[in-house]
N, CA, C and O atoms as CSV, one atom per row, in Angstrom:
chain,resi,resn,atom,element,x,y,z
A,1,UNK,N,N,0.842,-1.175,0.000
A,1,UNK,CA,C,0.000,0.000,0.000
A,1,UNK,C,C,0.891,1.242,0.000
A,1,UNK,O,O,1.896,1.338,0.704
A,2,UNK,N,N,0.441,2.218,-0.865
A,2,UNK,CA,C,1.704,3.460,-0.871
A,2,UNK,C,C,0.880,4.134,0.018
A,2,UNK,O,O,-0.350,4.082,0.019
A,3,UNK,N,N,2.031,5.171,1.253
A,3,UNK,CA,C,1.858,5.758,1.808
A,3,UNK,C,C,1.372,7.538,0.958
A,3,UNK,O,O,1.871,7.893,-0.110
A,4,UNK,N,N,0.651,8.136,1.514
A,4,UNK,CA,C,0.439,9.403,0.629
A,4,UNK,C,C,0.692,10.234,1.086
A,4,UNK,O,O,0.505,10.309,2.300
A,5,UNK,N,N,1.313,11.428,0.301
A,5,UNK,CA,C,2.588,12.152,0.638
A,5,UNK,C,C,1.779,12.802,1.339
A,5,UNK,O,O,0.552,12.705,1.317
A,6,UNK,N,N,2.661,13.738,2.223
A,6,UNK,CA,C,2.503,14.890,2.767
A,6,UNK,C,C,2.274,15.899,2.045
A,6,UNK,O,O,2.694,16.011,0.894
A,7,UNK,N,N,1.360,17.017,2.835
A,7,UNK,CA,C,1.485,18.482,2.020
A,7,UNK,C,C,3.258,19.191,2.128
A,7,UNK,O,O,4.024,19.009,3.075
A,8,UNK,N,N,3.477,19.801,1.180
A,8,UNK,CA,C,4.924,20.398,1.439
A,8,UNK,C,C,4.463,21.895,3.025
A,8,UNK,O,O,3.446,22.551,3.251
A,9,UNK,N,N,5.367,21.845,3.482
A,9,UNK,CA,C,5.409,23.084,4.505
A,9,UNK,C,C,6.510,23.740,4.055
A,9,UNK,O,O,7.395,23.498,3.234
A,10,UNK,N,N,6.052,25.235,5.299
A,10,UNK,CA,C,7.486,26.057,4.955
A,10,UNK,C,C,7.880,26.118,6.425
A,10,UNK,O,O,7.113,26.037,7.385
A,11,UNK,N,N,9.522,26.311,6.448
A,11,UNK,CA,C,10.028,26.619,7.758
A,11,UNK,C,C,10.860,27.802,7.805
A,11,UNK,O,O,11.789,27.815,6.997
A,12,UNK,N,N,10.771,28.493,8.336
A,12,UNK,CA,C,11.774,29.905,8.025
A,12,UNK,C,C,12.148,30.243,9.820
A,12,UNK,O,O,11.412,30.233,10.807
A,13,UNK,N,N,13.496,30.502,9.672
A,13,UNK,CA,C,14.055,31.123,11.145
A,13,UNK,C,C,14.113,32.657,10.978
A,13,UNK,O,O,14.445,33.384,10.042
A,14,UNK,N,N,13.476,32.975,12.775
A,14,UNK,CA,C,13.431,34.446,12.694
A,14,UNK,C,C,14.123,34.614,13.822
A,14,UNK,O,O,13.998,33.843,14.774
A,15,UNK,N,N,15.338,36.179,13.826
A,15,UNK,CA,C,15.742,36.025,15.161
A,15,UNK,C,C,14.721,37.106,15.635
A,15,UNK,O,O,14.311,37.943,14.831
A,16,UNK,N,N,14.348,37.097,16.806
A,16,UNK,CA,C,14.334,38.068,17.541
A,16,UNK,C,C,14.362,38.785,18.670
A,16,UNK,O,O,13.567,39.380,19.398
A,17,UNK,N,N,16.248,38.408,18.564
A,17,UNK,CA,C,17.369,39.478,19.351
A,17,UNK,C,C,18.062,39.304,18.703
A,17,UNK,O,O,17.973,39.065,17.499
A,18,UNK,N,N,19.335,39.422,19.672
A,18,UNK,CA,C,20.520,39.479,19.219
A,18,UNK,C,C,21.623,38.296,19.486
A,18,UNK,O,O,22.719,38.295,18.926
A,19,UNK,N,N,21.186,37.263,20.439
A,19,UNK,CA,C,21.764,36.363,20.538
A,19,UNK,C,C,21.339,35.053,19.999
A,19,UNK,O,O,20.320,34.847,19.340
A,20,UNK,N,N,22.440,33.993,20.432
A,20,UNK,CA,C,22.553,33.051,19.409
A,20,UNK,C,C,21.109,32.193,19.496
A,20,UNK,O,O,20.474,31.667,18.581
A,21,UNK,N,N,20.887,32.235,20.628
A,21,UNK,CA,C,19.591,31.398,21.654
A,21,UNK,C,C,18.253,32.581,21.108
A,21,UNK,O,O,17.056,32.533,21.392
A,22,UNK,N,N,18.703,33.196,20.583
A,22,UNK,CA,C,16.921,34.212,20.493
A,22,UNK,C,C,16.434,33.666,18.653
A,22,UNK,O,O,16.855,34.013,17.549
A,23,UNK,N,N,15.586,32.881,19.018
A,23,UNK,CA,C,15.030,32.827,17.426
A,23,UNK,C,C,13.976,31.840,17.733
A,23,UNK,O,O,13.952,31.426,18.892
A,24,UNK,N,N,13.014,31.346,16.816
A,24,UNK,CA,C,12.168,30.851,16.655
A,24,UNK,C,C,12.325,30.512,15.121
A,24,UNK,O,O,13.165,30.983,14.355
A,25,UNK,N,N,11.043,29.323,14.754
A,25,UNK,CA,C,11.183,28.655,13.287
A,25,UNK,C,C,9.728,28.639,13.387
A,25,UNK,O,O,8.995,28.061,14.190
A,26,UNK,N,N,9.475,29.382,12.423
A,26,UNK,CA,C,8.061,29.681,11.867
A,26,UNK,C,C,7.860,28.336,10.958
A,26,UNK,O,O,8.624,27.942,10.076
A,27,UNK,N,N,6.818,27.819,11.332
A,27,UNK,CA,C,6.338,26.396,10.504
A,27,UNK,C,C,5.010,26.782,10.173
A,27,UNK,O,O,4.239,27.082,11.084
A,28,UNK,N,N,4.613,26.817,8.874
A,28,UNK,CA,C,2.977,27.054,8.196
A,28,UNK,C,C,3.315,25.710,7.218
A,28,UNK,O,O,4.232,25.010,6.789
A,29,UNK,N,N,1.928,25.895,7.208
A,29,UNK,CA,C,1.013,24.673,6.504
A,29,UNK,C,C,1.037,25.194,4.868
A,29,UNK,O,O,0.923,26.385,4.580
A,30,UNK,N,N,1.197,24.144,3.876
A,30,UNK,CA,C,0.755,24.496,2.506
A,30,UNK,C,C,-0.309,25.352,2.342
A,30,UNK,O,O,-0.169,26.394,1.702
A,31,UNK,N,N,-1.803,24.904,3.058
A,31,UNK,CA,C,-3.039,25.505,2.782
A,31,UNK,C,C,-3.244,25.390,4.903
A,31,UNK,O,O,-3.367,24.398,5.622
A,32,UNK,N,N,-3.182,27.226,5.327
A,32,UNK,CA,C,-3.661,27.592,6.497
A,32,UNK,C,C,-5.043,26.340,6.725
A,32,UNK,O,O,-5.531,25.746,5.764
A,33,UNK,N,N,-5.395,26.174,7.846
A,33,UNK,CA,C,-6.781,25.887,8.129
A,33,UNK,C,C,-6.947,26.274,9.552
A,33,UNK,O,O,-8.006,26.126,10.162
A,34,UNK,N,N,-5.954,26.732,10.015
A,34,UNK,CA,C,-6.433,27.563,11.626
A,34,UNK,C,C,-6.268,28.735,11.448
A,34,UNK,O,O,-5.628,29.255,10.534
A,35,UNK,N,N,-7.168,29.554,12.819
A,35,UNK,CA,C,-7.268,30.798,12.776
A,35,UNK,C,C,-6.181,31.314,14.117
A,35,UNK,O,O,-5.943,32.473,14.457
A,36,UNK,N,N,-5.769,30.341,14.573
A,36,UNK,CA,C,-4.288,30.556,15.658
A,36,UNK,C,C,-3.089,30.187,15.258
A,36,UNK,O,O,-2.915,29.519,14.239
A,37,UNK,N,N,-2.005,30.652,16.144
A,37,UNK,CA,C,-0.701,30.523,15.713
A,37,UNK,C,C,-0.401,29.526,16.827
A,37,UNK,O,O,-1.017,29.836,17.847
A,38,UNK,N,N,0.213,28.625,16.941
A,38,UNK,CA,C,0.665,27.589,18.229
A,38,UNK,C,C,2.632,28.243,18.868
A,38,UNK,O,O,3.808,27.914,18.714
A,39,UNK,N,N,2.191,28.807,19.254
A,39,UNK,CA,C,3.919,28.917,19.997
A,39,UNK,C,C,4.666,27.941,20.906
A,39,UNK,O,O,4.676,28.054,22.131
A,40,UNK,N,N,5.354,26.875,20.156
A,40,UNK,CA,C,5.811,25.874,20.910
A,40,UNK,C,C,6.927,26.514,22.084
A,40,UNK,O,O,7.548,27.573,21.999
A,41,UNK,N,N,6.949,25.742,22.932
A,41,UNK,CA,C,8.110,26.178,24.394
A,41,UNK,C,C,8.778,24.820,24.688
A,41,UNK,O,O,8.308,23.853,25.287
A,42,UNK,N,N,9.762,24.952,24.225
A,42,UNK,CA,C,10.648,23.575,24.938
A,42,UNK,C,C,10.820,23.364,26.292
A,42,UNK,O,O,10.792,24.213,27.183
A,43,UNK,N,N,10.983,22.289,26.376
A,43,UNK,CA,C,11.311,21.965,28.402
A,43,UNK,C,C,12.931,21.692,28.486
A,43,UNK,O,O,13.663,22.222,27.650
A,44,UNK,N,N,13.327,21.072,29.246
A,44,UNK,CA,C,14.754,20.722,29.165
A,44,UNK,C,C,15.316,21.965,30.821
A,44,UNK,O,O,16.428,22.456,31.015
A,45,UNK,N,N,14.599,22.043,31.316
A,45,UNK,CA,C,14.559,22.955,33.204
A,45,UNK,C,C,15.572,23.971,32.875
A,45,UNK,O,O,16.657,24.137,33.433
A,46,UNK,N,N,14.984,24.737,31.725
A,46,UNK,CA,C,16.023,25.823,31.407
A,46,UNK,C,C,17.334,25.358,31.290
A,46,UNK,O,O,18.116,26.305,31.207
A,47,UNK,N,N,17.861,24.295,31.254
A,47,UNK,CA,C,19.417,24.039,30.893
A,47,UNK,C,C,19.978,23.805,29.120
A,47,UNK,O,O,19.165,23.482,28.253
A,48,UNK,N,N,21.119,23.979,28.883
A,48,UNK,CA,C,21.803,24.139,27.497
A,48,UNK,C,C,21.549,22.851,27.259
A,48,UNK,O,O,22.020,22.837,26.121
A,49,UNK,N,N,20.952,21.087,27.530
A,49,UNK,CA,C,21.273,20.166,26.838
A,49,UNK,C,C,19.891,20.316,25.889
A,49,UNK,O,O,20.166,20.267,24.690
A,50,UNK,N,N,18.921,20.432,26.089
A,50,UNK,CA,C,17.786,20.174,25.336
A,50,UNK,C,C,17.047,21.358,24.724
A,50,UNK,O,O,16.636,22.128,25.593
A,51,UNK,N,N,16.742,21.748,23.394
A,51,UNK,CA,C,16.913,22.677,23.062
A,51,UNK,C,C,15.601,22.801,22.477
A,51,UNK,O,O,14.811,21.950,22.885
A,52,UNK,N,N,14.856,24.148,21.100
A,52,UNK,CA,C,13.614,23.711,20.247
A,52,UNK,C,C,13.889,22.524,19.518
A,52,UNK,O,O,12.870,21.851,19.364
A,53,UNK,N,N,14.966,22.008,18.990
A,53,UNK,CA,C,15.496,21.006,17.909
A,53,UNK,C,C,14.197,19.336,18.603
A,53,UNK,O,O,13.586,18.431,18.033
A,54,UNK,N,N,14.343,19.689,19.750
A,54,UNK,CA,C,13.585,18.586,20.046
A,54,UNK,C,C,12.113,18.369,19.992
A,54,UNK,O,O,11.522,17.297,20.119
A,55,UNK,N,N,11.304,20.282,19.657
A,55,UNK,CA,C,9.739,19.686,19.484
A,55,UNK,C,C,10.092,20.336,18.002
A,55,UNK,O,O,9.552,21.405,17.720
A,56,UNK,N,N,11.050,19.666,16.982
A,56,UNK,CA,C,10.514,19.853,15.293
A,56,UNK,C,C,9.516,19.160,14.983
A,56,UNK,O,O,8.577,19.580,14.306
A,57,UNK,N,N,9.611,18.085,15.424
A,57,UNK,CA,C,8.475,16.985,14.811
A,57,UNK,C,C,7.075,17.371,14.895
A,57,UNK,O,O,6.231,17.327,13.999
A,58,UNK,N,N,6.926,17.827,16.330
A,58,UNK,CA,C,5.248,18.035,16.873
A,58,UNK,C,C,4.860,19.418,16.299
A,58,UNK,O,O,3.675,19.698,16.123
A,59,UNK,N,N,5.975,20.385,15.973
A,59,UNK,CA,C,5.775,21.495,15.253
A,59,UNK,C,C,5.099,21.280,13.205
A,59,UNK,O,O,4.030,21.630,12.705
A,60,UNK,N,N,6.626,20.402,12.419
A,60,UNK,CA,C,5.984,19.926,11.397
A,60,UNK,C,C,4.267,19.463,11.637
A,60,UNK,O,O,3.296,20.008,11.114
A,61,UNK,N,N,4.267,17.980,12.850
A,61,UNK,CA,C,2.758,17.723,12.868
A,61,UNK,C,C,1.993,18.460,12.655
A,61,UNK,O,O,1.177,18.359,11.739
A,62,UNK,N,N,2.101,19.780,13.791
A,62,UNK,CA,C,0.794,20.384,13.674
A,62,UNK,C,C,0.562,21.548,12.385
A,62,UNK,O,O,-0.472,22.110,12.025
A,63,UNK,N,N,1.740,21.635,11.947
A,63,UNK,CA,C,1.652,22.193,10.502
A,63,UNK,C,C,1.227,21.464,9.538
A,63,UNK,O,O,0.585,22.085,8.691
A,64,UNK,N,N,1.374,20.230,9.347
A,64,UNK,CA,C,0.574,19.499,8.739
A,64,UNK,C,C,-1.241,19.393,8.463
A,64,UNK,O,O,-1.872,19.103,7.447
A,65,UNK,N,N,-1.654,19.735,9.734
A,65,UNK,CA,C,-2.782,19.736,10.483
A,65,UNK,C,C,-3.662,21.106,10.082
A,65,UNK,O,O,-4.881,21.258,10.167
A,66,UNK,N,N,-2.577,22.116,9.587
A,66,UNK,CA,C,-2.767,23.318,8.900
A,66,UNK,C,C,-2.741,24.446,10.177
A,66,UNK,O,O,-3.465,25.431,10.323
A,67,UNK,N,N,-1.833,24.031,10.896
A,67,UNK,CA,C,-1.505,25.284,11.827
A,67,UNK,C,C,-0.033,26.033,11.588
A,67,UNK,O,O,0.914,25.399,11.124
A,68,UNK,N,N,0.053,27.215,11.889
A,68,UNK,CA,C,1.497,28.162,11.793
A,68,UNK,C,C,1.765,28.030,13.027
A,68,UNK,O,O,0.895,28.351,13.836
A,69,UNK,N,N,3.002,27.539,13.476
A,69,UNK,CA,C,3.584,26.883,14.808
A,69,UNK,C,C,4.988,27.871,14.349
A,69,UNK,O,O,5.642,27.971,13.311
A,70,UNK,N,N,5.055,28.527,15.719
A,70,UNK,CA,C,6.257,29.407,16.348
A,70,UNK,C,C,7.130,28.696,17.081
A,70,UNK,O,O,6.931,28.945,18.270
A,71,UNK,N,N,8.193,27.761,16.896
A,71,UNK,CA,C,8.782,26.925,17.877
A,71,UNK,C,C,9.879,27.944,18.144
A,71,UNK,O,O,10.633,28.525,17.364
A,72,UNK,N,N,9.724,28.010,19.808
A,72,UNK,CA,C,10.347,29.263,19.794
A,72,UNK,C,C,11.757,28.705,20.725
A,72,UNK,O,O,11.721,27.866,21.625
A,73,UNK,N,N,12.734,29.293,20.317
A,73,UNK,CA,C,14.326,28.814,21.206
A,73,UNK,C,C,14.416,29.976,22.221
A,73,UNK,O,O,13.848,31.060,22.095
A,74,UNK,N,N,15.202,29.600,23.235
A,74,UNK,CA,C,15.303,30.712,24.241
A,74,UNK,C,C,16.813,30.871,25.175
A,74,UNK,O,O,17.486,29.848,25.308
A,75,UNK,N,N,17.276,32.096,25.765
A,75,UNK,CA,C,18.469,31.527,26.198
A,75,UNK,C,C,18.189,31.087,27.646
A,75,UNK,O,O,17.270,31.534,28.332
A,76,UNK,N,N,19.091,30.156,28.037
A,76,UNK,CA,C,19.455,29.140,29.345
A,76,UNK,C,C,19.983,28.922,30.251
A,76,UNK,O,O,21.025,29.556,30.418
A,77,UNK,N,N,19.743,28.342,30.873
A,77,UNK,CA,C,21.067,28.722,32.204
A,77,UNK,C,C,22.291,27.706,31.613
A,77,UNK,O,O,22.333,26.586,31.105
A,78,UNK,N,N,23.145,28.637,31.936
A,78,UNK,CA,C,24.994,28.006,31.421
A,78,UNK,C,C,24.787,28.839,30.006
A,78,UNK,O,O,25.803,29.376,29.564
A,79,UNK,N,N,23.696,28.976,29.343
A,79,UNK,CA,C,24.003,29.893,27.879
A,79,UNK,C,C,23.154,31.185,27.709
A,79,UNK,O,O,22.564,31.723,26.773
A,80,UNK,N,N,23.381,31.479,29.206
A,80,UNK,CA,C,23.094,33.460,29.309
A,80,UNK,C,C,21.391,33.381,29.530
A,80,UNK,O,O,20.817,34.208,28.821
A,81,UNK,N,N,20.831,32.872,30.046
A,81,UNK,CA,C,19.722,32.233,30.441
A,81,UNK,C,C,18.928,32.166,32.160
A,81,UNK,O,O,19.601,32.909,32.873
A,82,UNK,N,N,18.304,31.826,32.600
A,82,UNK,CA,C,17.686,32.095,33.863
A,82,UNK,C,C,16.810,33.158,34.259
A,82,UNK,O,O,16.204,33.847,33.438
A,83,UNK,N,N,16.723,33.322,35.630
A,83,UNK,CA,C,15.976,34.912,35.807
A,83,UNK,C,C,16.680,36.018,35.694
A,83,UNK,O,O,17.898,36.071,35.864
A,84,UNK,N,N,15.810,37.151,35.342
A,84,UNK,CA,C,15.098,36.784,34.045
A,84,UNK,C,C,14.976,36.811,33.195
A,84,UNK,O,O,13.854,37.053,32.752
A,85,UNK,N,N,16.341,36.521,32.146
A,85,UNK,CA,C,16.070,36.695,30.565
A,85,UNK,C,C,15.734,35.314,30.016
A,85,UNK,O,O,15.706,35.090,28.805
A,86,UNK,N,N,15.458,34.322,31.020
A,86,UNK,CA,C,14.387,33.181,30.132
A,86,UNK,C,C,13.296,33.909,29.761
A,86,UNK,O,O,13.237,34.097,28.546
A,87,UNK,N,N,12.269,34.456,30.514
A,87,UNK,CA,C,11.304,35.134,30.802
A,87,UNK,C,C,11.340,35.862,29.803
A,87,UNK,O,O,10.669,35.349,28.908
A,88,UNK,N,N,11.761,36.744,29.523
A,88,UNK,CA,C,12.101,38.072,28.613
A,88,UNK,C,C,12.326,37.369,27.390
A,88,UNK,O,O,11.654,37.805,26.455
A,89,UNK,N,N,12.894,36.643,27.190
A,89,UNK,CA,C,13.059,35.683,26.029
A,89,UNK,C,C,11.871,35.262,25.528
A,89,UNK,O,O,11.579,35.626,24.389
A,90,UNK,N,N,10.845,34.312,26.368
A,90,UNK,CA,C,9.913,33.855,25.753
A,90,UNK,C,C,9.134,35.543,25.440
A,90,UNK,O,O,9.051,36.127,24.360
A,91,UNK,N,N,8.647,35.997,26.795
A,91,UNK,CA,C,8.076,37.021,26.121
A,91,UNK,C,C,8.041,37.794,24.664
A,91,UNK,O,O,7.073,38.118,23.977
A,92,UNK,N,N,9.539,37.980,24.434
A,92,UNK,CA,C,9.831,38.827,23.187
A,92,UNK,C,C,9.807,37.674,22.201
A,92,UNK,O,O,9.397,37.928,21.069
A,93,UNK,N,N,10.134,36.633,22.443
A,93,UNK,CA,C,10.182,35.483,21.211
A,93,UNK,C,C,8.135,35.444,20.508
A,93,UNK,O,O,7.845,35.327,19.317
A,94,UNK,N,N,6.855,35.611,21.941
A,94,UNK,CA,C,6.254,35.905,21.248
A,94,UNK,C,C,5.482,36.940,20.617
A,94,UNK,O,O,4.720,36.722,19.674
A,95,UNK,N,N,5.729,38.351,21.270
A,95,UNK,CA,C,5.839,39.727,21.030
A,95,UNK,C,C,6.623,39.992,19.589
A,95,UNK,O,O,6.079,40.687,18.730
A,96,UNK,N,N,7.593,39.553,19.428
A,96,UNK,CA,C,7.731,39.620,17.654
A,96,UNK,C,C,6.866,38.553,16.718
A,96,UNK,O,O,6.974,38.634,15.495
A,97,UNK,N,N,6.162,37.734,17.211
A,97,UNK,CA,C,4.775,37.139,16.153
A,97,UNK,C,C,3.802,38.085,15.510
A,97,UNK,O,O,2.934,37.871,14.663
A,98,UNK,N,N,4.273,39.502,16.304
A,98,UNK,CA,C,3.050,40.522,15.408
A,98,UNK,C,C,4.328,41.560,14.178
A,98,UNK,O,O,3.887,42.401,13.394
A,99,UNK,N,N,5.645,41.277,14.274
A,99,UNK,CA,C,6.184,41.582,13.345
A,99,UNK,C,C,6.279,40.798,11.857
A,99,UNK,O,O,6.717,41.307,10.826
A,100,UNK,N,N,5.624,39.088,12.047
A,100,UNK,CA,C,6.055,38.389,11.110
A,100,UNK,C,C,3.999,38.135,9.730
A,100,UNK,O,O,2.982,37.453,9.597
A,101,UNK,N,N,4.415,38.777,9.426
A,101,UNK,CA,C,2.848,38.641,8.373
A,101,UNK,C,C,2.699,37.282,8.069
A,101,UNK,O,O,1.606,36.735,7.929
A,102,UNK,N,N,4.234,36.507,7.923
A,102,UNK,CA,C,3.554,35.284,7.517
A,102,UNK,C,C,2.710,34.858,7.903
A,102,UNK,O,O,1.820,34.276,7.283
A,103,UNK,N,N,2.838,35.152,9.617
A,103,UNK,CA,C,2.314,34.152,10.507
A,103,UNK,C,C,0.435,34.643,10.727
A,103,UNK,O,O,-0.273,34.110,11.581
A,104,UNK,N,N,0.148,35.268,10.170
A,104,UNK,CA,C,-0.994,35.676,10.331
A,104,UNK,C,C,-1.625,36.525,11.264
A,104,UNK,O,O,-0.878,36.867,12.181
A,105,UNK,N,N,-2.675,36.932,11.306
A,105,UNK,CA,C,-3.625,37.847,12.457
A,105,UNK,C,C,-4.238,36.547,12.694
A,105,UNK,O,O,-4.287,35.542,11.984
A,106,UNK,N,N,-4.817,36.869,14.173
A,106,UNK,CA,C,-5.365,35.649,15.232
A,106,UNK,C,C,-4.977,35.222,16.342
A,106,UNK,O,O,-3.882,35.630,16.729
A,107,UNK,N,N,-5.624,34.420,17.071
A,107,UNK,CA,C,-5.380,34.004,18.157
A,107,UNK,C,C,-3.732,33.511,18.122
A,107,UNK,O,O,-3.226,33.037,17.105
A,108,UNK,N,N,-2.909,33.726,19.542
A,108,UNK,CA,C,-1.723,32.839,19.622
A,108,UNK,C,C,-2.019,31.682,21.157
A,108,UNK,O,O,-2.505,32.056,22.224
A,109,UNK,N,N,-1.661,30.586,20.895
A,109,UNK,CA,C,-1.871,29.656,21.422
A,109,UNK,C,C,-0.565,28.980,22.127
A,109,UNK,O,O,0.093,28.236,21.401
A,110,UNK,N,N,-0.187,29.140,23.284
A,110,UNK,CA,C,1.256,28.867,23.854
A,110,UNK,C,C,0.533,27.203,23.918
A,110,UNK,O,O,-0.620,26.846,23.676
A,111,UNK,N,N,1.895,26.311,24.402
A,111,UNK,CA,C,1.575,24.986,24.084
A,111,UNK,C,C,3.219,24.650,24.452
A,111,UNK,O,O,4.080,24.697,23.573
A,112,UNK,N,N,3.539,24.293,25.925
A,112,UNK,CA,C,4.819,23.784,26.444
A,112,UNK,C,C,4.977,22.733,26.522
A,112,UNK,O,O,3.913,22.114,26.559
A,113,UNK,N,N,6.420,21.739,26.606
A,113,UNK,CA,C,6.449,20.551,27.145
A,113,UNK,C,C,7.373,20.746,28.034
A,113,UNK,O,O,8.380,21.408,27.780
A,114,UNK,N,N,7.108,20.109,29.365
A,114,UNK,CA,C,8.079,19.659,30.646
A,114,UNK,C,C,7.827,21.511,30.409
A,114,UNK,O,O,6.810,22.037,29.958
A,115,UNK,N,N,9.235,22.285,30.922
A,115,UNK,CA,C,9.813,23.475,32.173
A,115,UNK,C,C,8.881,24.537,30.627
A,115,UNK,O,O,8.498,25.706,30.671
A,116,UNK,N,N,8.781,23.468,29.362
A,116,UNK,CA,C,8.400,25.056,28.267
A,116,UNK,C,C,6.954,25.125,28.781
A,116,UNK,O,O,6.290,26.151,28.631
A,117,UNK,N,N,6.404,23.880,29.470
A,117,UNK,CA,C,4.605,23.985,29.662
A,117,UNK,C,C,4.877,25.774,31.756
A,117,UNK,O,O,4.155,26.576,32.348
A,118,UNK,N,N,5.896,25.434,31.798
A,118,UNK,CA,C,5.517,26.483,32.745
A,118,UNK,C,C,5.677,27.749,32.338
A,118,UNK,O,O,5.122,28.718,32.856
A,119,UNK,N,N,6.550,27.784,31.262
A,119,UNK,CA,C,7.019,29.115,30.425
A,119,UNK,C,C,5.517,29.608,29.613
A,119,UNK,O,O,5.134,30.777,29.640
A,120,UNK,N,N,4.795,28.544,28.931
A,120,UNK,CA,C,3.727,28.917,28.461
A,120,UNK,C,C,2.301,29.083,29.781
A,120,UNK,O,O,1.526,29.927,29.331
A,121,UNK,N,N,1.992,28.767,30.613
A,121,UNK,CA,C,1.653,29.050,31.769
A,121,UNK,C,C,1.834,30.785,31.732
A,121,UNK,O,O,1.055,31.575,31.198
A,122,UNK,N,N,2.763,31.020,32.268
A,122,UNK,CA,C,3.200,32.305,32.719
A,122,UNK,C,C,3.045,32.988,31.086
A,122,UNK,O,O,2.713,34.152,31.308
A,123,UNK,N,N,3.104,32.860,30.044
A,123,UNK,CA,C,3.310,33.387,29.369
A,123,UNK,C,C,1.543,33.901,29.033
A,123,UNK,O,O,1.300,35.016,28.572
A,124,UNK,N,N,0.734,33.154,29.270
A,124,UNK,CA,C,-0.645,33.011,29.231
A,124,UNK,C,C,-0.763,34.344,30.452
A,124,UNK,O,O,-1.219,35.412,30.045
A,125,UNK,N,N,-0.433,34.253,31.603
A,125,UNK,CA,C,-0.845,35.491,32.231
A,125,UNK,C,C,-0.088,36.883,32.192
A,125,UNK,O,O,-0.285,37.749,33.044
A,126,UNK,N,N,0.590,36.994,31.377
A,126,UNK,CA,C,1.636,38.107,30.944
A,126,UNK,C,C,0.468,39.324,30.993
A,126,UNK,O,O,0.806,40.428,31.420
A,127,UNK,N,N,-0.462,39.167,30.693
A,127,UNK,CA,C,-1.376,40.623,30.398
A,127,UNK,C,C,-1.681,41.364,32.041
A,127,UNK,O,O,-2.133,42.497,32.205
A,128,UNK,N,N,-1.260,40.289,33.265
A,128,UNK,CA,C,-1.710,40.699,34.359
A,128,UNK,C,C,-0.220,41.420,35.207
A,128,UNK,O,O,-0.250,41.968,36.309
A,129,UNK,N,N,0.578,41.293,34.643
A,129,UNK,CA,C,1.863,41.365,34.946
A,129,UNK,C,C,1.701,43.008,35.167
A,129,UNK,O,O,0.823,43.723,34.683
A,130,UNK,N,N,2.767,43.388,36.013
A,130,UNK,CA,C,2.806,45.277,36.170
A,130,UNK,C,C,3.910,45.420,35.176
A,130,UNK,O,O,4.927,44.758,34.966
A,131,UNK,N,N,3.407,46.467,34.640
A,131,UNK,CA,C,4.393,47.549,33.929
A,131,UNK,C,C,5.462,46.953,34.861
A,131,UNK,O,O,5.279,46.727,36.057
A,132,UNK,N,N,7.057,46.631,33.902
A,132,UNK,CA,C,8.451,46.957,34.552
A,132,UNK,C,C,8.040,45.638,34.636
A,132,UNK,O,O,7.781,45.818,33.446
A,133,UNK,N,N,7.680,44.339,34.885
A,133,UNK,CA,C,7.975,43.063,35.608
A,133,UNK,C,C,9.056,42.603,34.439
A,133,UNK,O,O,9.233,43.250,33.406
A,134,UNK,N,N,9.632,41.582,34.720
A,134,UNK,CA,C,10.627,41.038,33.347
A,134,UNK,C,C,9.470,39.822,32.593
A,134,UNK,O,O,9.209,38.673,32.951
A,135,UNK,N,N,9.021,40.523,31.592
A,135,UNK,CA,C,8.585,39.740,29.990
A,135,UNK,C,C,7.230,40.569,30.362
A,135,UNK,O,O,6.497,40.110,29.487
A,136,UNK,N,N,6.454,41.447,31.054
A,136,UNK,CA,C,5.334,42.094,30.981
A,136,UNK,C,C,5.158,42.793,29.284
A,136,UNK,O,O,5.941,43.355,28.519
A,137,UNK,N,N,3.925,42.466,29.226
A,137,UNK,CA,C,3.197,42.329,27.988
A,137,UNK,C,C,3.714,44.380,27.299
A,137,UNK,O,O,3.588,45.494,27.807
A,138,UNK,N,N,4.209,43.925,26.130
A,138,UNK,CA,C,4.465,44.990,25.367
A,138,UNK,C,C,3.548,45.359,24.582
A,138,UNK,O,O,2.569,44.668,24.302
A,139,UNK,N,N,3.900,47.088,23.924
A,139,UNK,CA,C,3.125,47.483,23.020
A,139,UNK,C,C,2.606,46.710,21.549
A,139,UNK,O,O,1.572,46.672,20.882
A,140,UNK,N,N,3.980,46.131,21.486
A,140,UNK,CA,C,3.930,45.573,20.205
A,140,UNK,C,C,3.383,43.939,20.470
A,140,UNK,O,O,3.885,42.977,19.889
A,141,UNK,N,N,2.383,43.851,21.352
A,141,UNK,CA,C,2.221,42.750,21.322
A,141,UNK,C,C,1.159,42.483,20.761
A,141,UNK,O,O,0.580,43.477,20.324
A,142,UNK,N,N,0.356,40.925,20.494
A,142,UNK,CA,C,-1.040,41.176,19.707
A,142,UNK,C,C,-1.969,40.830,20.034
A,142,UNK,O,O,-2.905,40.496,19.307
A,143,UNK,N,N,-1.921,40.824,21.957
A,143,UNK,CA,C,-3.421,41.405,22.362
A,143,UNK,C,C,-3.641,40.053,23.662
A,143,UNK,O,O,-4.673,40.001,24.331
């Protein structure tokens, strides 16, 4: 029985900072069919061994599925990382999703595994955060 292909996807890296750890990989679907963006968060307890490289797969999946998935990288403890520019990291990793058109207008949908499910947690209540906290919700954010 032949297996039937996949739709083709696109993957494109965006930094946004300045270090080596600040970027994300925008994954869309051939033909969109969601009206959200999924921002993946890796786990790995903030340390340098485990990185985004490890949710590509569940990112492709859900691009498959016809979602635009933000798998977002962040820096770490041992690679300039901890409190709080983990924090600040994810924040701005998804605060530049309203610079990228690919990725569409719509809902954004955080979605962690292991230490990234607490990063997306917190990242979910960012709107309650005070002015000045480290990763409190920016202008340029999309809502």
């Amino acid at each position: 029985m032949d297996t039937p292909a996949l739709p083709p996807l696109s993957r494109q890296r965006h930094f946004y900072g300045s270090g080596p750890s600040q970027y994300g990989d925008l994954h869309q679907p051939a033909q969109p069919r969601r009206t959200a963006v999924v921002v993946l968060i890796h786990g790995g307890w903030w340390g340098p061994k485990f990185g985004s490289g490890n949710l590509d797969a569940v990112a492709a999946e859900l691009a498959r599925r016809g979602w635009a998935v933000w798998n977002i990288e962040y820096r770490r403890l041992g690679i300039g990382g901890g409190y709080p520019a983990t924090l600040e990291d994810a924040a701005a990793a998804i605060d530049f999703l309203a610079t990228l058109s690919a990725a569409g207008p719509g809902l954004v949908v955080a979605m962690g595994h292991s230490a990234g499910g607490h990063l997306a947690t917190w990242a979910a209540g960012r709107a309650k955060l005070p002015q000045g906290a480290p990763g409190a919700r920016s202008c340029r954010s999309r809502g």
